[in-house]
N, C-alpha and C positions, 0 to 999 in steps of 0.2 A: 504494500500500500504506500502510497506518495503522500511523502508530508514535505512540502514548500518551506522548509525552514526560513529562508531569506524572507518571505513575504509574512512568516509569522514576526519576524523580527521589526519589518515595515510597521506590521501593523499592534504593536505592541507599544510601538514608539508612540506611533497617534493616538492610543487608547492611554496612554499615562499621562498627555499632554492636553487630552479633551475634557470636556465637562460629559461630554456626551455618554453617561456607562450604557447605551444599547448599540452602539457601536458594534458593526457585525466587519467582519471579515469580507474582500470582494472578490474571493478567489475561492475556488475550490480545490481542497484536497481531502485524504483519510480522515481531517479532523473536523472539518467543516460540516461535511455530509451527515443526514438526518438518518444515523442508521438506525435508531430507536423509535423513529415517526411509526412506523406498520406493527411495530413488534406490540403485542396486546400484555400487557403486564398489569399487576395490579400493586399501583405504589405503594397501598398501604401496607398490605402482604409483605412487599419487599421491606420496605424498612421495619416492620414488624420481626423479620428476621435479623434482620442487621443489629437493631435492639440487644439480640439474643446473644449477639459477638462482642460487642463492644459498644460505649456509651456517646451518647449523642451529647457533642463538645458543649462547654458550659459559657460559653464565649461567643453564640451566635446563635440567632433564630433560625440559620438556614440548615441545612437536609446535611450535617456536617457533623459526621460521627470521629472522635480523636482518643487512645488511649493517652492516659493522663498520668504514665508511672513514667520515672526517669530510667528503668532499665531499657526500656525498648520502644518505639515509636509508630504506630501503626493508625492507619485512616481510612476514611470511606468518604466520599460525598457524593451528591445526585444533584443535578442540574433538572432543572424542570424549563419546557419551553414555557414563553410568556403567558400562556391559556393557561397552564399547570396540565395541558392535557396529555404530553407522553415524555418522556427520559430525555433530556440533550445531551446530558453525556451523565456516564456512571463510570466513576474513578476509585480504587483503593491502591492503597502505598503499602507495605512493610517493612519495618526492620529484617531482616535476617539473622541478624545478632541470636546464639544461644542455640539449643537445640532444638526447644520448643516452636514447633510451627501451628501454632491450633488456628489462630488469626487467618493465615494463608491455605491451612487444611478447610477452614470454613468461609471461606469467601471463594474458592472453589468448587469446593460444592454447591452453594451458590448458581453458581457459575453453570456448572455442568447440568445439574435439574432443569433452568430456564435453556439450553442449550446457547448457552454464547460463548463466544471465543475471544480471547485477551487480544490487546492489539498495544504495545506501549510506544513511550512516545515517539520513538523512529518510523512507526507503522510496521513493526514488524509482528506478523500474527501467529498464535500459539495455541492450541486447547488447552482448555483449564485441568491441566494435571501435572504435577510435580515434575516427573521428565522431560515435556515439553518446553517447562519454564523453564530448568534448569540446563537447557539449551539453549535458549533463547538469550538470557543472562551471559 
C-alpha cells in the first residue's frame, strides 16, 4: 500500500499553521482512503471490548484508551467520521518491553474475529497474528 510521505509532511505543515482542524488531506493514498466506510461494525461493541483491555485515558473525552503504568506503554484510539457514523481510522501502539504480550494477544484477537488486517505506518500489510507481525517489524 502507498503512503505519500512527502505530501503527508506538506500537509502537516498547513495543519499546525491553520486555525482550520477539519483540514483534510488533497491527495490520496493507504491512509487517506475510507477503508472502514462499508465495513458494518458496531462501535459500541467494539469499545465495549477494548474497555475489557485497557482503560479509557483520563485526559480526554475522545475514543482514546492509554495504559497508565510507567513499566510499559500501550494504546488504542478510534477516529469516528464527522456523522459518528463509521470508523476513520482505528489505531493501537505497544510497548514490547517484557514478556508479557496480553495487550497485543488481545487486540489481535480483536482483530482477527472482525477479520481485518494490520496495515502500519509505511503501509505495509500483515494478518493479525504474532508471526506475521513479527515479520513485519
Amino acid at each position: 500500500m502507498e503512503i505519500k510521505h512527502s505530501e503527508w509532511e506538506k500537509f502537516w505543515e498547513k495543519y499546525t499553521s491553520s486555525d482550520n482542524e477539519d483540514l483534510e488531506p488533497d491527495f490520496e493514498d493507504a491512509r487517506t482512503i475510507n477503508w472502514w466506510k462499508e465495513t458494518k461494525i458496531n462501535i459500541t461493541e467494539l469499545e465495549t471490548e477494548i474497555d475489557k483491555i485497557i482503560t479509557l485515558a483520563s485526559y480526554t473525552d475522545d475514543r482514546i484508551w492509554k495504559s497508565e503504568k510507567a513499566e510499559f506503554d500501550h494504546d488504542v484510539s478510534i477516529g469516528l467520521n464527522h456523522t459518528n457514523e463509521f470508523i476513520d481510522e482505528f489505531m493501537f501502539r505497544t510497548d514490547l518491553i517484557g514478556i508479557n504480550l496480553n495487550f497485543l494477544n488481545s487486540m489481535l484477537k480483536i482483530c482477527k474475529e472482525n477479520d481485518w488486517i494490520l496495515m502500519d505506518r509505511n503501509g505495509n500489510l500483515c494478518n493479525p497474528n504474532i508471526s506475521d507481525l513479527r515479520q513485519l517489524i
